[in-house]
C-alpha positions as CSV (number, residue, x, y, z in Angstrom):
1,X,77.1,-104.1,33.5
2,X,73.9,-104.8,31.7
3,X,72.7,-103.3,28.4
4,X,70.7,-100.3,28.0
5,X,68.3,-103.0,26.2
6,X,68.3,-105.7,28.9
7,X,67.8,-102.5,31.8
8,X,64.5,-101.7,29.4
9,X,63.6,-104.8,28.7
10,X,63.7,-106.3,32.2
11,X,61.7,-102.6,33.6
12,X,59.4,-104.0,30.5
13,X,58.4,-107.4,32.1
14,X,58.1,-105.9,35.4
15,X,55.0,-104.0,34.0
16,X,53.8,-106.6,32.4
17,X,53.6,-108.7,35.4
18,X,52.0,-106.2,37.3
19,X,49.2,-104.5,34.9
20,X,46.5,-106.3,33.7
21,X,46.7,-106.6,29.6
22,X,43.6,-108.4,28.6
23,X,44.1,-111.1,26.2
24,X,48.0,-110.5,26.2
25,X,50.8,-112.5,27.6
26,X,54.4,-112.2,27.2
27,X,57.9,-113.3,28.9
28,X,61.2,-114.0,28.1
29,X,62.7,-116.7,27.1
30,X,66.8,-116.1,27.3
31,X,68.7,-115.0,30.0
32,X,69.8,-112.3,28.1
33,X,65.9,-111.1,27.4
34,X,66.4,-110.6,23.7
35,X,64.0,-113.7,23.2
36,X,60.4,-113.9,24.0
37,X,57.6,-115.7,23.6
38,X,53.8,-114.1,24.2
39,X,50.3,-115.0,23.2
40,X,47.5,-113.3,22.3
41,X,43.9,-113.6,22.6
42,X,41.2,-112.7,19.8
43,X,39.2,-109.5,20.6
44,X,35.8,-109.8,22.5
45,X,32.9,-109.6,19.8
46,X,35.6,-110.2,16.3
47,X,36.2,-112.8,13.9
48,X,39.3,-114.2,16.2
49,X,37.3,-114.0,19.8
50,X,38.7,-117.5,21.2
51,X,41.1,-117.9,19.3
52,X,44.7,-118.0,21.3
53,X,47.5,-117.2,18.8
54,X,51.6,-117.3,20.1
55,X,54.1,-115.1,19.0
56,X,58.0,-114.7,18.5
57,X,59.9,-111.9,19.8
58,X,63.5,-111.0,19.1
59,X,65.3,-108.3,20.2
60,X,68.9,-106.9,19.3
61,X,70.9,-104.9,21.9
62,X,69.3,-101.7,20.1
63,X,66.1,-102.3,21.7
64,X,63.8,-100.0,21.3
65,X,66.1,-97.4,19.1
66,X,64.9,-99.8,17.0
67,X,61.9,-102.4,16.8
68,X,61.9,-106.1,17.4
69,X,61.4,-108.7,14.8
70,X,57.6,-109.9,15.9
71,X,56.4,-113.4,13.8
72,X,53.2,-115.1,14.6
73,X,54.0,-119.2,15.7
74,X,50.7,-120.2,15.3
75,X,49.7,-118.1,12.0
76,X,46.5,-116.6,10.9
77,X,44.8,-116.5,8.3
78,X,45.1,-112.9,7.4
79,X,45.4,-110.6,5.0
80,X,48.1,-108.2,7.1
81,X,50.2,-111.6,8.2
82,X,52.8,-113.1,6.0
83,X,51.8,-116.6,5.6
84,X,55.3,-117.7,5.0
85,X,57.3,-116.1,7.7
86,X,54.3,-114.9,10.3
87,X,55.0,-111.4,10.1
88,X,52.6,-109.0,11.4
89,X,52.3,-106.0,8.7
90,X,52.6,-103.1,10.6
91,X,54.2,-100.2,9.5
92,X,56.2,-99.1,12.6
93,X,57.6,-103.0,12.7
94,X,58.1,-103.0,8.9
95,X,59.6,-99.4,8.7
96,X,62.3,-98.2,11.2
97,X,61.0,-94.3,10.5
98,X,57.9,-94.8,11.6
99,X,59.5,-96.8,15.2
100,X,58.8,-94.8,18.2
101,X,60.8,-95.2,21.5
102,X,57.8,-95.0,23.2
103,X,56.2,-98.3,22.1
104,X,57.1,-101.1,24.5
105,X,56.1,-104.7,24.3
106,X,52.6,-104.0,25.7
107,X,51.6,-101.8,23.6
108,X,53.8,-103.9,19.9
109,X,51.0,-107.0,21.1
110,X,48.3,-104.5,21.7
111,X,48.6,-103.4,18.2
112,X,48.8,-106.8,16.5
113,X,45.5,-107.7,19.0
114,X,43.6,-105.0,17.2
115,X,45.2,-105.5,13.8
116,X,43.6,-108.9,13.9
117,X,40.0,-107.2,14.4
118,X,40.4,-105.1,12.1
119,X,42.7,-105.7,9.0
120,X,44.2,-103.4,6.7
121,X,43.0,-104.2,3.1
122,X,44.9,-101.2,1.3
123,X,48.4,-103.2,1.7
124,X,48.1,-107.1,2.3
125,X,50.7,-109.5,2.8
126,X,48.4,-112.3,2.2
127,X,46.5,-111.3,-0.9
128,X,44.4,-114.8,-0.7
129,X,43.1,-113.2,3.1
130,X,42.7,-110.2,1.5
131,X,40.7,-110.9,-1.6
132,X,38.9,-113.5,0.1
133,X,37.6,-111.3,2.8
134,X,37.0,-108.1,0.5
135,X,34.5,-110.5,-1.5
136,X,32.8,-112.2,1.1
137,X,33.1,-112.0,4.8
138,X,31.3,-114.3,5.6
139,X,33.1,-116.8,3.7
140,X,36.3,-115.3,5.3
141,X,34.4,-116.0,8.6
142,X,34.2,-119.6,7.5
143,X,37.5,-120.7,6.2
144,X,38.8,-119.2,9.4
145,X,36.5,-121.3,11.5
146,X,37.6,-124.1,9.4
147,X,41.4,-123.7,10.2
148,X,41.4,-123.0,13.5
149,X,39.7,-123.7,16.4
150,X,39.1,-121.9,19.7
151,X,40.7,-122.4,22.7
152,X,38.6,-124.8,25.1
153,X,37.8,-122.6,28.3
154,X,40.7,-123.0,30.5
155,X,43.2,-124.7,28.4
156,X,44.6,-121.5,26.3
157,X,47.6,-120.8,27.8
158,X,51.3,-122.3,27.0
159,X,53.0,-124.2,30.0
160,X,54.8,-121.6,31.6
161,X,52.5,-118.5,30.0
162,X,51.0,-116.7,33.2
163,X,47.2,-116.4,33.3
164,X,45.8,-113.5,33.3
């Protein structure tokens, strides 16, 4: 008998599989589906457009009473990502009363996609992102270019990481 989390969570990569999410990749990494791994792509026309960033996900047989612990693997520079730990800040991951049971996996990665477009400056988690991009975007712009690089046409996805 499976979980009520593993039923949802398998339903979950189904749709993934068969929808088009552009920029987004994700698929499990445990038989038990409470590991995954995913990828995202920088939004067309932003700061991160390009740029191919990889993410954790963990799920607990709770899944999706309550959210999944999401960390970047390959962090940005950021004022709403914890340098440290590569936590997205984001206040239904952060706060279980703002968690919805209608937000899937899609839609978690669709969030941190546009939260790398456009950052929240009112609460940052990295106040050296922050600060630096309040000042002088620009400059932000820069040291970003300077840390990362894009992805060469072709060669942004993780072996095993579907293309999309």
């Amino acid at each position: 008998m499976y979980s009520r989390a593993y039923i949802l969570l398998e339903r979950e990569f189904k749709e993934l599989q068969h929808k088009r999410n552009e920029g987004i990749t994700a698929f499990p990494t445990s038989e038990d589906l409470m590991s995954w791994e995913a990828q995202i792509g920088g939004l067309q026309n932003s700061i991160w457009e390009g740029f191919v960033f990889y993410l954790s996900i963990d799920f607990t047989p709770e899944y999706n009473l309550v959210p999944p612990v999401v960390k970047f693997l390959t962090i940005p520079f950021h004022p709403n990502v914890d340098p440290q730990t590569g936590q997205p800040s984001i206040d239904f991951l952060d706060n279980q009363d703002s968690w919805n049971t209608n937000y899937s996996i899609s839609s978690i990665l669709h969030a941190i996609q546009t939260l790398l477009s456009d950052p929240v400056l009112e609460n940052p988690v990295n106040l050296e992102a922050a600060k630096l991009l309040a000042k002088d975007e620009s400059i932000y712009k820069e040291v970003v270019q300077k840390l990362f690089q894009p992805a060469p046409p072709g060669k942004n996805y993780l072996p095993g990481f579907p293309c999309n």
